[in-house]
Rosetta silent file (secondary structure, phi, psi, omega in degrees, C-alpha in Angstrom):
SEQUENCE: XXXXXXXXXXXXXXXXXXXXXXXXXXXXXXXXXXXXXXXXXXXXXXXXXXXXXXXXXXXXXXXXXXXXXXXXXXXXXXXXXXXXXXXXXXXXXXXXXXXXXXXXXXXXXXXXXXXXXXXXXXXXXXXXXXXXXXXXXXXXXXXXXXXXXXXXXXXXXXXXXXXXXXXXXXXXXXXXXXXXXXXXXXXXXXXXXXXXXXXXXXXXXXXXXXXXXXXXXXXXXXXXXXXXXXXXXXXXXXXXXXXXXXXXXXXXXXXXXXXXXXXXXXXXXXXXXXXXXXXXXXXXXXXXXXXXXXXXXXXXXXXXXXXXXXXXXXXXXXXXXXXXXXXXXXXXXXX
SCORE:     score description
SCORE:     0.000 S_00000001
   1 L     0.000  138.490 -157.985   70.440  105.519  135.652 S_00000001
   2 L   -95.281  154.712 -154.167   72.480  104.668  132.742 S_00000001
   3 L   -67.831  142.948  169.365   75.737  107.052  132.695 S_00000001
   4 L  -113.048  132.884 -179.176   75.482  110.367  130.452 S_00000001
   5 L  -136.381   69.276  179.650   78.511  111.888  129.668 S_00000001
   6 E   -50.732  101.728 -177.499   77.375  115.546  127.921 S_00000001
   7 E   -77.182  146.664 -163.991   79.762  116.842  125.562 S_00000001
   8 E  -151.547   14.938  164.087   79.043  120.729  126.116 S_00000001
   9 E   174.997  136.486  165.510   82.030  122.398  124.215 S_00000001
  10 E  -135.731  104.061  176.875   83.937  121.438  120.922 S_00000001
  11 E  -117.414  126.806 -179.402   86.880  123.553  119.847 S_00000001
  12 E   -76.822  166.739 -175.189   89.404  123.380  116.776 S_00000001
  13 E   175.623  120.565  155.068   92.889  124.774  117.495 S_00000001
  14 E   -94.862  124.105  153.694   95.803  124.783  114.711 S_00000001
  15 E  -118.972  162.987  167.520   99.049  123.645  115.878 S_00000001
  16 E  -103.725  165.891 -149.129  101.832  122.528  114.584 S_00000001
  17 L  -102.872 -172.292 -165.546  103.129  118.956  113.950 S_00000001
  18 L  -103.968  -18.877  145.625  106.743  117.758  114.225 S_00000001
  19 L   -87.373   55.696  155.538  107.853  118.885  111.154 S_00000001
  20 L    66.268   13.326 -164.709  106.624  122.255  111.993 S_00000001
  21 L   -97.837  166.583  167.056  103.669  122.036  109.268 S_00000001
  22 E   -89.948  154.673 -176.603   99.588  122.736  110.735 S_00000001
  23 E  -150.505  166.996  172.934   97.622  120.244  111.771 S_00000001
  24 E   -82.657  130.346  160.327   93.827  120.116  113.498 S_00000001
  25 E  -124.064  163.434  176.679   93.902  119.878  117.466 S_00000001
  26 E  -147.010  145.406 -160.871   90.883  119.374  118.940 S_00000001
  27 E  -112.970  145.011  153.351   89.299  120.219  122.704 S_00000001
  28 E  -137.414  147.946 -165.034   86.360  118.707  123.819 S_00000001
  29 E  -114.716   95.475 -175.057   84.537  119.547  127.252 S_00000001
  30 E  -107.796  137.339  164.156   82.098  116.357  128.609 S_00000001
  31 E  -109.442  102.836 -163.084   79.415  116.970  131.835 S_00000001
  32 L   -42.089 -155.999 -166.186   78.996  114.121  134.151 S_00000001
  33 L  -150.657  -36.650 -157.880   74.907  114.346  134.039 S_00000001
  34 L  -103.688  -22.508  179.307   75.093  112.995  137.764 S_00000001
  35 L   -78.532  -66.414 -151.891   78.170  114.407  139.249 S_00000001
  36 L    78.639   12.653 -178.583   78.289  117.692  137.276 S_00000001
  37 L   -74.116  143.688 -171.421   81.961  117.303  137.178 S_00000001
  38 E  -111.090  166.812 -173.515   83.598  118.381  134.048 S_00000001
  39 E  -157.476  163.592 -158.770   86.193  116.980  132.001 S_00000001
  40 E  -124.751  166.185  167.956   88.352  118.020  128.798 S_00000001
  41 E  -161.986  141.750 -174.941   89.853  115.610  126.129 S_00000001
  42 E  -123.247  121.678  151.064   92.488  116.649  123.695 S_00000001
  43 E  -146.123  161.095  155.257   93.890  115.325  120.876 S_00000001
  44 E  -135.779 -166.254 -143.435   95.397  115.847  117.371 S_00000001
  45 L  -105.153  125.655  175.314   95.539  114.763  114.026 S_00000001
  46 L  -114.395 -175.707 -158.079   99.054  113.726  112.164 S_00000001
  47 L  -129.570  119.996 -159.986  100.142  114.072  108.769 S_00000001
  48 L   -91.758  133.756  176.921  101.966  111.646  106.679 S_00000001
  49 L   -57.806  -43.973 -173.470  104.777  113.358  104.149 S_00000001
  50 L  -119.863  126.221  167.470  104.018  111.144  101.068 S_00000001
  51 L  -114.251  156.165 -169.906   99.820  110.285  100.732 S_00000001
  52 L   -98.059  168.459 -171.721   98.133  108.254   98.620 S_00000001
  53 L   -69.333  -25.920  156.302   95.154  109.451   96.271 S_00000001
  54 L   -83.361    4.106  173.682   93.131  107.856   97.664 S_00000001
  55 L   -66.889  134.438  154.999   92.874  108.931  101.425 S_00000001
  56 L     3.350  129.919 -162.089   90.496  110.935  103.336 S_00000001
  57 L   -81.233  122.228  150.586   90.624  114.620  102.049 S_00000001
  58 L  -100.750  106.190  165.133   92.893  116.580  104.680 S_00000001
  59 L    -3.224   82.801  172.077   91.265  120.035  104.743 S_00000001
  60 L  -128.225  175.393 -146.037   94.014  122.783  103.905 S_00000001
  61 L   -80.237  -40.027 -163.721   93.373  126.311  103.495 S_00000001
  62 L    85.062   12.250 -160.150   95.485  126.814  100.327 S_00000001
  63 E  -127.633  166.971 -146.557   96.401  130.442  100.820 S_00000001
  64 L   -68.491  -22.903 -179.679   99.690  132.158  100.936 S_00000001
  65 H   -54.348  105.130  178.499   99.952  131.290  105.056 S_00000001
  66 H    56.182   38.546  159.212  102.289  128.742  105.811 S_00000001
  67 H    93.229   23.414 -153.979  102.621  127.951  102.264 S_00000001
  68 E   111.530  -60.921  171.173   98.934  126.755  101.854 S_00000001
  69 L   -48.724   -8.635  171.941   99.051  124.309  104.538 S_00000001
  70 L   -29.880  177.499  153.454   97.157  126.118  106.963 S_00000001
  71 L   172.235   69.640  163.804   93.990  124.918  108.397 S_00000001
  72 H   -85.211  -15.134  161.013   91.801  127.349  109.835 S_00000001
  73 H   -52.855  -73.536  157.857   89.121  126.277  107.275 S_00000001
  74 H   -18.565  -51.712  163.577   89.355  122.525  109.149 S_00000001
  75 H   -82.918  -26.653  160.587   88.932  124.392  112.293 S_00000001
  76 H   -85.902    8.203  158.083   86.256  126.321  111.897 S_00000001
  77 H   -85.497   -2.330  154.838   84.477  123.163  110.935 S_00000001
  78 H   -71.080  -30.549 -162.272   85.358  122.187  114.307 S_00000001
  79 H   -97.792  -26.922  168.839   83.994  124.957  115.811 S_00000001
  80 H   -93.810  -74.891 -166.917   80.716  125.605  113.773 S_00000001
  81 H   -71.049  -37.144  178.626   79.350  122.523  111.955 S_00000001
  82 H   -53.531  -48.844 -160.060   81.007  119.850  114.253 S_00000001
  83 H   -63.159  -57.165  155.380   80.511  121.420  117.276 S_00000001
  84 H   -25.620  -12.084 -175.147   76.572  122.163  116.218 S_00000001
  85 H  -139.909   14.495 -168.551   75.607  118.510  115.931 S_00000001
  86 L  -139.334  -14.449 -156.288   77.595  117.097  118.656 S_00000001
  87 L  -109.388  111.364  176.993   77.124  119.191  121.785 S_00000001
  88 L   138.979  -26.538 -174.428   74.286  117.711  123.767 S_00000001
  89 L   -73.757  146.881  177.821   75.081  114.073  122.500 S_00000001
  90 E   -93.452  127.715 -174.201   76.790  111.517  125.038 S_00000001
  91 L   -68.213   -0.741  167.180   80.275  110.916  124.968 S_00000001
  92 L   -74.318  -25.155  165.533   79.994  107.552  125.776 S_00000001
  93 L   -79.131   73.035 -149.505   78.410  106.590  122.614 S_00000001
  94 L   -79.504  -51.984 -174.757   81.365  106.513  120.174 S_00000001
  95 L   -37.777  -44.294 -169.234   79.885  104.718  117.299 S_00000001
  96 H   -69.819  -47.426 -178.876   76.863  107.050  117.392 S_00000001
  97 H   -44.471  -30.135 -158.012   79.367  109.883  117.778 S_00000001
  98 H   -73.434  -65.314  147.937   81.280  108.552  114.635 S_00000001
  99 H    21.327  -78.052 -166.755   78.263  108.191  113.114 S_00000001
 100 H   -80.610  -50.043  169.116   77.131  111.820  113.253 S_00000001
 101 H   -26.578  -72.814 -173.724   80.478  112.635  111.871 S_00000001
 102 H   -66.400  -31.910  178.135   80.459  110.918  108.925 S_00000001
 103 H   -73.371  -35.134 -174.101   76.579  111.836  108.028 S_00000001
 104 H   -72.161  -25.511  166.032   76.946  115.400  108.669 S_00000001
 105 H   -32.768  -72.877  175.626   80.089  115.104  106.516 S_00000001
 106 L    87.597  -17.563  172.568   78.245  113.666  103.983 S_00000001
 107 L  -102.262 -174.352 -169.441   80.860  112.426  100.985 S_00000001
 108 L   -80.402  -28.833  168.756   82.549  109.445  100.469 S_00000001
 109 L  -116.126   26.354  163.929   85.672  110.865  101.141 S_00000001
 110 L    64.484   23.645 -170.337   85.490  113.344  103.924 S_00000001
 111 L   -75.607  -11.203 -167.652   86.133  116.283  101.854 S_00000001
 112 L   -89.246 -102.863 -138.236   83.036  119.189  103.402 S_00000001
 113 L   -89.225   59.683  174.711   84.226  119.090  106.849 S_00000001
 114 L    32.215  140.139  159.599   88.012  117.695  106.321 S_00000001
 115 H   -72.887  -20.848  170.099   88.955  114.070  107.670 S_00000001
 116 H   -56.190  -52.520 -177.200   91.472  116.070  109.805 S_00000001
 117 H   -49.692  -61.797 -170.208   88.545  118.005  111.734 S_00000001
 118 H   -61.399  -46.195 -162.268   86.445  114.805  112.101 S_00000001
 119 H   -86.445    5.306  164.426   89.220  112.420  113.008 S_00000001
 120 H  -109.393  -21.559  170.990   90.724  114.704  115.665 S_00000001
 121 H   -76.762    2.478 -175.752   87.162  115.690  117.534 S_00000001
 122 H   -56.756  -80.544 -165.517   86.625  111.586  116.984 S_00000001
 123 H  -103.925   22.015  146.573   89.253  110.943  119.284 S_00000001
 124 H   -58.906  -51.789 -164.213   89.002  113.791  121.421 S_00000001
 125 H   -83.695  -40.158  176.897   85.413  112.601  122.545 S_00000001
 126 H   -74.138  -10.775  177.527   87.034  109.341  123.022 S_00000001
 127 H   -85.825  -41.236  177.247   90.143  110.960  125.256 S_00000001
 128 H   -49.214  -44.436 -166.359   87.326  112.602  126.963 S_00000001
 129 H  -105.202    5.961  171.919   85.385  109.812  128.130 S_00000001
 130 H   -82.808  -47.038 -174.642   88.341  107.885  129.144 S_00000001
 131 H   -69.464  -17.436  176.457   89.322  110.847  131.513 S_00000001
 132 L   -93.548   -0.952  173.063   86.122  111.052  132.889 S_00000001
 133 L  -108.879    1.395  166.129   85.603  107.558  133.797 S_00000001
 134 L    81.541   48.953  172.757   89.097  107.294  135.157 S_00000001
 135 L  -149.663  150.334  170.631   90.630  104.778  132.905 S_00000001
 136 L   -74.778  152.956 -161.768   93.253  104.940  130.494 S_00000001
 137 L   -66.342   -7.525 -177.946   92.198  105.274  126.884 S_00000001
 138 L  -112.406   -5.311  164.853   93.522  101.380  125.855 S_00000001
 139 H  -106.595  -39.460  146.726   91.533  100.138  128.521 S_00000001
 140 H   -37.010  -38.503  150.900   88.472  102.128  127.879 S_00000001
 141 H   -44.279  -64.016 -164.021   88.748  100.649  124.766 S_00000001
 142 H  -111.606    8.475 -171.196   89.524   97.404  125.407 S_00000001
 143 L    69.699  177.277 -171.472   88.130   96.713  128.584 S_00000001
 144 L   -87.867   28.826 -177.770   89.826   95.212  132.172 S_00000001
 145 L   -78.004  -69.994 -173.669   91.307   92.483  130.134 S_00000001
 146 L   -64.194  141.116 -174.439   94.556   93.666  127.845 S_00000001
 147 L  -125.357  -20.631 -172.894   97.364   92.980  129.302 S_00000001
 148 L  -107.134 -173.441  161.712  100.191   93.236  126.153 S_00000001
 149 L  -135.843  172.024 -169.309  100.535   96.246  123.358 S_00000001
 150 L   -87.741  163.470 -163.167  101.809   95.331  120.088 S_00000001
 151 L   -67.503  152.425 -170.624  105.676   95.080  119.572 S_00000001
 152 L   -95.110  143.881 -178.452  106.723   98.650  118.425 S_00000001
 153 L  -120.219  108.370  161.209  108.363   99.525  115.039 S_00000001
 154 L  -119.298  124.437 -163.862  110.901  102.133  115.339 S_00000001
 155 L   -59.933  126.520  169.499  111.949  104.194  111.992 S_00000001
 156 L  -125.720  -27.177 -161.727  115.973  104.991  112.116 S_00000001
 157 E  -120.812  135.683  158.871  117.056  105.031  108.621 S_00000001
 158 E  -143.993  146.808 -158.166  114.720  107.289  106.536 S_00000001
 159 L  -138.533 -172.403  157.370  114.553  107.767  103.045 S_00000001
 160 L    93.067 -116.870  176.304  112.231  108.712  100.186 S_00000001
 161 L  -105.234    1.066  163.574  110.097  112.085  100.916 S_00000001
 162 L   -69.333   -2.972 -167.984  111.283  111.364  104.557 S_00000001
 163 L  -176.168  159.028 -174.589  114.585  112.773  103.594 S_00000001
 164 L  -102.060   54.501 -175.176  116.909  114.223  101.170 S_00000001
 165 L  -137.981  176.521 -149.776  119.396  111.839  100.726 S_00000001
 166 L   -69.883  -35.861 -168.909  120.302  108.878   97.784 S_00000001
 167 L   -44.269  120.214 -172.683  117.825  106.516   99.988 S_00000001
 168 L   -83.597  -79.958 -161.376  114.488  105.571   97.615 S_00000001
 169 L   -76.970  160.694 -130.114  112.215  103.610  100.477 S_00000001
 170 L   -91.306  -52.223 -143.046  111.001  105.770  102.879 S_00000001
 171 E  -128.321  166.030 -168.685  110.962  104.234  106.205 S_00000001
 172 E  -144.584  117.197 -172.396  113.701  101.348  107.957 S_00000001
 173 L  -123.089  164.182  158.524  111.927  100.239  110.694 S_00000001
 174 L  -132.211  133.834 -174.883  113.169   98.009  113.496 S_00000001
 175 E  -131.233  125.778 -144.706  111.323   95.686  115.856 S_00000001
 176 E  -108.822  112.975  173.156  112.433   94.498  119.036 S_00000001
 177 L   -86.999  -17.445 -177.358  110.467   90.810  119.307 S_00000001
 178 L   -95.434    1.854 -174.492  112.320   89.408  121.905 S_00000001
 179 L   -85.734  152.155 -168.148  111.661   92.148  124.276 S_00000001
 180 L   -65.180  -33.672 -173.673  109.458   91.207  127.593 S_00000001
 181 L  -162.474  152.860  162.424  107.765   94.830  128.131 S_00000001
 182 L   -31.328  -38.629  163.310  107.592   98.176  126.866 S_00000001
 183 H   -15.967  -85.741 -153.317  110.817   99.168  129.038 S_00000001
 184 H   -79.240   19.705 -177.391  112.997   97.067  127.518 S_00000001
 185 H   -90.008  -88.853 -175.128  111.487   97.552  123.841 S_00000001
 186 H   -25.638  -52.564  170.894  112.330  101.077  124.019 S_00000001
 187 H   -56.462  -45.301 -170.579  115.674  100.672  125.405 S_00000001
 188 H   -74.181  -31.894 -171.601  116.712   97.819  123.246 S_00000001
 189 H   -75.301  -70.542 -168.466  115.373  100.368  120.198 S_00000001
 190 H   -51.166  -50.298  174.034  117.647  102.992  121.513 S_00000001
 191 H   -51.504  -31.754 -167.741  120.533  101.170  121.937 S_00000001
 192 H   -72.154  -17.125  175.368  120.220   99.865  118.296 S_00000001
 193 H   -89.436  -65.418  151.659  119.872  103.319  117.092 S_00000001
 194 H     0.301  -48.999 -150.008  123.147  104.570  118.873 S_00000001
 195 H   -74.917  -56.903 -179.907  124.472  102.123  117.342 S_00000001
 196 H   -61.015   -7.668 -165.813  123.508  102.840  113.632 S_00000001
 197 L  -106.146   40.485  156.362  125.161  105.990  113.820 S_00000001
 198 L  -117.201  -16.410 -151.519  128.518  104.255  114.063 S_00000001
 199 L  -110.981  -13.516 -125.460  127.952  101.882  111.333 S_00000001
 200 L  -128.537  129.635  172.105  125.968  104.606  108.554 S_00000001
 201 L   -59.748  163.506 -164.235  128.187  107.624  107.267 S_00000001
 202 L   -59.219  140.233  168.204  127.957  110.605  108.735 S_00000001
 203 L   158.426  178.571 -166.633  124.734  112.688  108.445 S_00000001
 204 L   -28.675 -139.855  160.258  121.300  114.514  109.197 S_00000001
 205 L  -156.051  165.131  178.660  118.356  112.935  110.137 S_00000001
 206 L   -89.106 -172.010 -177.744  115.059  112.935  108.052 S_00000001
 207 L   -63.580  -17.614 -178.277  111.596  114.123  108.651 S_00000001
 208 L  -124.853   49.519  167.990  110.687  111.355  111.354 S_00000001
 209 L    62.526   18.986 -175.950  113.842  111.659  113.134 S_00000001
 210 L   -98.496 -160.900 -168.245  116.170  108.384  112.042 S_00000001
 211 E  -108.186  170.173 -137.944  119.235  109.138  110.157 S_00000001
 212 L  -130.690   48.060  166.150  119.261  110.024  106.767 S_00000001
 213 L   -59.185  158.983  170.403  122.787  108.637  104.826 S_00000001
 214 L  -120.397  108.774 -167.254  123.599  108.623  101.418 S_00000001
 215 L   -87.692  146.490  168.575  123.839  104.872  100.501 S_00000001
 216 L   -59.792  -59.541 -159.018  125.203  102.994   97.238 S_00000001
 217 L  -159.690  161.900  172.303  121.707  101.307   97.002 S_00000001
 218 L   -53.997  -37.025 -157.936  118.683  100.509   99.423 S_00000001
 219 H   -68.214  -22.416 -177.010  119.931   96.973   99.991 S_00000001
 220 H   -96.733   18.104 -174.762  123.046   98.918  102.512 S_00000001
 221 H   -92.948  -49.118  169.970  120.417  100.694  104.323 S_00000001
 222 H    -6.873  -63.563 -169.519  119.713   96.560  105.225 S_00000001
 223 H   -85.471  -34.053  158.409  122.622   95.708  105.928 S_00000001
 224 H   -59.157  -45.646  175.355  123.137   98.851  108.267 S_00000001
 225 H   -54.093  -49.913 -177.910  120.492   97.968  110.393 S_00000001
 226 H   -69.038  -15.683  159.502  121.919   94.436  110.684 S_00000001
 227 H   -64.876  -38.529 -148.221  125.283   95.919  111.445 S_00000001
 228 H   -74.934  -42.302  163.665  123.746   98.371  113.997 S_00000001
 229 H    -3.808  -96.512  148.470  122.316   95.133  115.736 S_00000001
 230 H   -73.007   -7.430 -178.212  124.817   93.257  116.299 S_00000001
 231 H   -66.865  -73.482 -137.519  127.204   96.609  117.284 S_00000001
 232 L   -64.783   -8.721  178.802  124.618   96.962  119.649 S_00000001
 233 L    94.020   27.936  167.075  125.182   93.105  121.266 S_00000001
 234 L  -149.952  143.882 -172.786  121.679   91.478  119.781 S_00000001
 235 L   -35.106   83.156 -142.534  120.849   88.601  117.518 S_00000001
 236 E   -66.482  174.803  159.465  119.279   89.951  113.863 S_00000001
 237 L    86.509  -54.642  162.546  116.359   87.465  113.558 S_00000001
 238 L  -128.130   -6.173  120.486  115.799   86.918  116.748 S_00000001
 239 L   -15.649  -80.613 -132.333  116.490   90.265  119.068 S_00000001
 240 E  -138.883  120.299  157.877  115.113   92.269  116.355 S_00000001
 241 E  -116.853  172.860 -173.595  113.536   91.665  112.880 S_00000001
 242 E  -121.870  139.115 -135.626  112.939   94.504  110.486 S_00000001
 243 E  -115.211  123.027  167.648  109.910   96.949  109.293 S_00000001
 244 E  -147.631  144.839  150.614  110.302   98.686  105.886 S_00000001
 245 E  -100.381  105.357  173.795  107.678  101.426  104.039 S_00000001
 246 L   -57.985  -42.661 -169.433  108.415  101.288  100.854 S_00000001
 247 L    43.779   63.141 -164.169  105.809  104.244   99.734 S_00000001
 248 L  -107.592  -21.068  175.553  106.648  103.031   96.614 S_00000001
 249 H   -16.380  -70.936  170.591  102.864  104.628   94.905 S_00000001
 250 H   -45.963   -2.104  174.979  104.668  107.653   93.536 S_00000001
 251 H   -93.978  -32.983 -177.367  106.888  105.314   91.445 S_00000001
 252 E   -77.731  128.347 -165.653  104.228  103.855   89.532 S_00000001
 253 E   -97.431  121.746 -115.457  103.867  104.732   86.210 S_00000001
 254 L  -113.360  -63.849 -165.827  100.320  104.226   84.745 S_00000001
 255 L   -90.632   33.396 -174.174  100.926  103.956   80.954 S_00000001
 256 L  -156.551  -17.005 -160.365  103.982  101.512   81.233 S_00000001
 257 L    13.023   62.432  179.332  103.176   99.996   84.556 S_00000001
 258 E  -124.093  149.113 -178.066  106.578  100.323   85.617 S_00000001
 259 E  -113.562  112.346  176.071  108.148  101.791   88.974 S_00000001
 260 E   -73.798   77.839 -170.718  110.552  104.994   88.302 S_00000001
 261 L   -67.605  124.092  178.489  112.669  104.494   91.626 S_00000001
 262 L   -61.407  -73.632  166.454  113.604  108.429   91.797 S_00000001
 263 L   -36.068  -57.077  165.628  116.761  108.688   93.365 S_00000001
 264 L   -20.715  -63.024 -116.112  117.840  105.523   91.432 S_00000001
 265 L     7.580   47.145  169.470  116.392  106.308   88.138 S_00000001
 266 L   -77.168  138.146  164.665  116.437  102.242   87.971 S_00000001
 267 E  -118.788  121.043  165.870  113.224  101.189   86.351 S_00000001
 268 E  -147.429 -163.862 -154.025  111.443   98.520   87.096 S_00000001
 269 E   -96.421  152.950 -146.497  108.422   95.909   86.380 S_00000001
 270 H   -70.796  -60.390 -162.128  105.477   94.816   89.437 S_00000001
 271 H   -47.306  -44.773 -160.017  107.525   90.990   89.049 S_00000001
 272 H   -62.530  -29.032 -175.481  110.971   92.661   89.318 S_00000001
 273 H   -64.968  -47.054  170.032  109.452   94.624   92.172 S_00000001
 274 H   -50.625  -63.182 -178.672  108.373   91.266   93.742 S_00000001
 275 H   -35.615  -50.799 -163.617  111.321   89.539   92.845 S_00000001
 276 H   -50.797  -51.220 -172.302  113.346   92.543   94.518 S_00000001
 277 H   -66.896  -31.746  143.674  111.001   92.158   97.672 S_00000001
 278 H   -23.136  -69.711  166.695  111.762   88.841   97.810 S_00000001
 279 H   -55.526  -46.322 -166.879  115.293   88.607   97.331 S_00000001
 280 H   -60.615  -70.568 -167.712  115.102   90.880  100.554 S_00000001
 281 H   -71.718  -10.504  167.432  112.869   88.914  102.937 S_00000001
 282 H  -116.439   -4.943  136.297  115.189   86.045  102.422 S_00000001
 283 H  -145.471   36.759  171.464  118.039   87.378  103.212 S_00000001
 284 L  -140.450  162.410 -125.280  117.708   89.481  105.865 S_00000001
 285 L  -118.062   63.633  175.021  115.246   89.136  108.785 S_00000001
 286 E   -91.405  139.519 -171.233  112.575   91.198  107.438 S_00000001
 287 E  -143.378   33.429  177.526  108.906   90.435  109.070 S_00000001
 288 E   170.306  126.098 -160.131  106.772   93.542  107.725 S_00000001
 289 E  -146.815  117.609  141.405  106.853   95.119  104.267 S_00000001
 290 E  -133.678  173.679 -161.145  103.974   98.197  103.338 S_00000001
 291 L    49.611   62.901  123.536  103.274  100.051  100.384 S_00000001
 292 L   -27.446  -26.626 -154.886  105.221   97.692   98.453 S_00000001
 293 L  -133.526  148.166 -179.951  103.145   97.832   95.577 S_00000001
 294 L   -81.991  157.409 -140.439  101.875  101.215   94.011 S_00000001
 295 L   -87.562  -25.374  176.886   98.230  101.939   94.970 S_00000001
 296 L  -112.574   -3.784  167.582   96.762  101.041   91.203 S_00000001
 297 L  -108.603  100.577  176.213   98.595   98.101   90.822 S_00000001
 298 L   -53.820  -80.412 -168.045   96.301   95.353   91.496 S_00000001
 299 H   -64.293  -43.764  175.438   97.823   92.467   89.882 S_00000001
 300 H   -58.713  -18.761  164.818  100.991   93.315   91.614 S_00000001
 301 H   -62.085  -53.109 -165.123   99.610   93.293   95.006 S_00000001
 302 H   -85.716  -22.585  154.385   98.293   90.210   94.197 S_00000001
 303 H   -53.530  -40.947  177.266  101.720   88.734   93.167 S_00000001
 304 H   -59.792  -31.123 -170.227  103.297   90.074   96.320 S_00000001
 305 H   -74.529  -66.157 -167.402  100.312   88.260   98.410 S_00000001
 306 H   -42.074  -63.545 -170.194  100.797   84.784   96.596 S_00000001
 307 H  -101.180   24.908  165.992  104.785   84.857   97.158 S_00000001
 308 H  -120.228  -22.746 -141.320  105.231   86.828  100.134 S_00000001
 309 L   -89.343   12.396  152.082  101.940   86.452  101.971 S_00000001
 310 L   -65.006  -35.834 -177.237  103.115   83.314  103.906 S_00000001
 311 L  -104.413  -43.186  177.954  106.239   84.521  105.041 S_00000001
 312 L  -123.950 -174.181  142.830  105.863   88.314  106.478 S_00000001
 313 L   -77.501  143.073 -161.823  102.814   90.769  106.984 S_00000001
 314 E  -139.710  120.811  174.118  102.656   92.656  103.718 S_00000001
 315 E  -113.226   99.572 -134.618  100.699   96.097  104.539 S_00000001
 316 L   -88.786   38.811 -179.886   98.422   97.600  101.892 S_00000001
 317 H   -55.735  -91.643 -168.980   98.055  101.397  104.021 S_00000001
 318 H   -53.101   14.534 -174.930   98.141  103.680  100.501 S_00000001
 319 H  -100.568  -66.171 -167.792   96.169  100.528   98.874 S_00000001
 320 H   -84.345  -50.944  170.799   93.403  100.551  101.046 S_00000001
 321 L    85.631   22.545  173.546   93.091  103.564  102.983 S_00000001
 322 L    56.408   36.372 -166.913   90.917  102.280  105.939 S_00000001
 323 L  -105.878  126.950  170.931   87.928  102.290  102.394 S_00000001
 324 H   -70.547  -37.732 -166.808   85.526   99.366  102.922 S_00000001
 325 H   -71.933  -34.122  149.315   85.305   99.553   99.485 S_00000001
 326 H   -37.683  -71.300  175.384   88.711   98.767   98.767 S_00000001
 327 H   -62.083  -55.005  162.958   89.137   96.379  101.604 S_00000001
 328 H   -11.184  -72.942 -139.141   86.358   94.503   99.584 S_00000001
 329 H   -96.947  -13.565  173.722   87.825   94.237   96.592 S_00000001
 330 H   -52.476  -68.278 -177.778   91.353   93.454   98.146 S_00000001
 331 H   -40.313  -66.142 -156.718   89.815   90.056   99.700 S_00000001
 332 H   -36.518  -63.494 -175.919   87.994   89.541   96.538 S_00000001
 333 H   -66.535   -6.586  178.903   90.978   90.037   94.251 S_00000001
 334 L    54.763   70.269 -175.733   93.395   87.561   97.349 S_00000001
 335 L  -128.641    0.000    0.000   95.431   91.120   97.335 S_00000001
């Protein structure tokens, strides 16, 4: 008999996120068809500070309750329409499950029943069917095969709408390439963060917990990380190359097609922005640049691809937006 896994309860649940804003959690209950044993899968949904216009709608209530942001609307589409089409269906079928999501949804952009609701009962019914078959969720996935995970990018310097300080791009990422296993990633991360907070002047931390200085210019948030590095006893370049989000969208000016760096007020043009990004990756040991480019600027993407897209991974997140339609026209356009 081929395995059944009966989801037989779907429940919404606002909590809050790590900056203390709401977000969709979501419960799901699956019933082994042969066992009768039951099993729960949990997960939630996070929330990015600066989004691009084009993303997934995330569902908020708008009303005077946590300043708007609620999202008890979001949940009781977990609890009525999601729950209503999904409870009888087998949790083993995720595609079908997805599926069901997206139709009952019904727009292009996930706006009726919020992409928060659907993408946290998504991977609830996939946490679900992991727990009940006794495997961890990257092997449920992936089968008895994977053996690595990808090298980890961890944010320490944060700037932009991650923080209130002179810093324009958002995120400073670090990546430990030379490490052997998760262990020593993490460790090697930590030390390097220790580290920065001897080289960076004193101060906070932003919204995703690195620290948050107030710098002459972006280029010494750079150069702190490559300070923090070596502090810390490892090699830039080959220890550790470096991760940056620019989130640079909100910069882009439509009727000038120029980028208003806020903090800055420097203005400048999609080349100078290339040029800038450039100037960067060659001379410090950068190996992953996204949202480079503002979200409507096309031709600038595709300058960044031609003279960058050789050298680092250049990551188009507010460009594309996980939109087939998008992703299309990226390839099309070599953007």
């Amino acid at each position: 008999m081929e395995k059944y896994l009966e989801i037989i309860e779907v429940h919404g649940r606002e909590i809050l996120d790590s900056r203390g804003n709401p977000t969709v959690a979501a419960i799901v209950t699956v019933k082994d068809k042969e066992t009768g044993r039951c099993t729960k899968g949990i997960a939630a949904v996070p929330s990015g500070a600066s989004t691009g216009q084009f993303e997934a709608v995330e569902l908020r209530d708008g009303e005077i309750r946590y300043f708007g942001l609620g999202v008890q609307h979001a949940v009781k589409n977990v609890d009525e329409k999601i729950a209503s089409v999904l409870v009888g269906e087998n949790a083993l079928e995720q595609i079908r499950i997805d599926r069901i999501l997206r139709e009952t949804d019904g727009t292009d952009n996930k706006s009726n029943l919020g992409a928060n609701a659907m993408l946290a009962v998504s991977m609830a019914v996939a946490r679900a069917a992991a727990e009940a078959l006794g495997l961890p969720l990257y092997r449920y996935f992936g089968g008895i095969s994977p053996r690595l995970l990808p090298v980890p990018m961890m944010n320490i310097l944060n700037g932009g709408k991650h923080a209130a300080n002179t810093v324009d791009f958002q995120e400073f990422m670090i990546m430990p390439v030379s490490a052997k296993s998760w262990k020593e990633a993490l460790r090697m991360c930590a030390e390097v963060f220790h580290a920065l907070k001897k080289v960076v002047p004193a101060s906070g931390v932003g919204d995703e917990g690195g620290y948050a200085p107030n710098l002459d210019s972006d280029e010494d948030a750079l150069k702190a990380l490559v300070a923090a590095m070596e502090k810390a006893g490892y090699k830039p370049g080959e220890d550790f190359k470096i991760a940056i989000d620019g989130a640079v969208s909100d910069w882009y000016n439509e009727e000038d097609k120029c980028y208003h760096l806020p903090k800055r007020g420097t203005v400048m043009t999609s080349e100078q922005m290339v040029d800038m990004w450039e100037g960067f990756v060659d001379k410090y040991p950068i190996i992953s640049i996204e949202d480079g480019m503002g979200e409507n600027d096309w031709e600038g993407w595709q300058l960044m691809t031609k003279r960058l897209g050789h050298k680092i991974q250049i990551v188009g997140d507010d460009l594309f937006v996980t939109n087939t339609e998008r992703i299309k026209k990226g390839i099309a356009l070599g953007a």
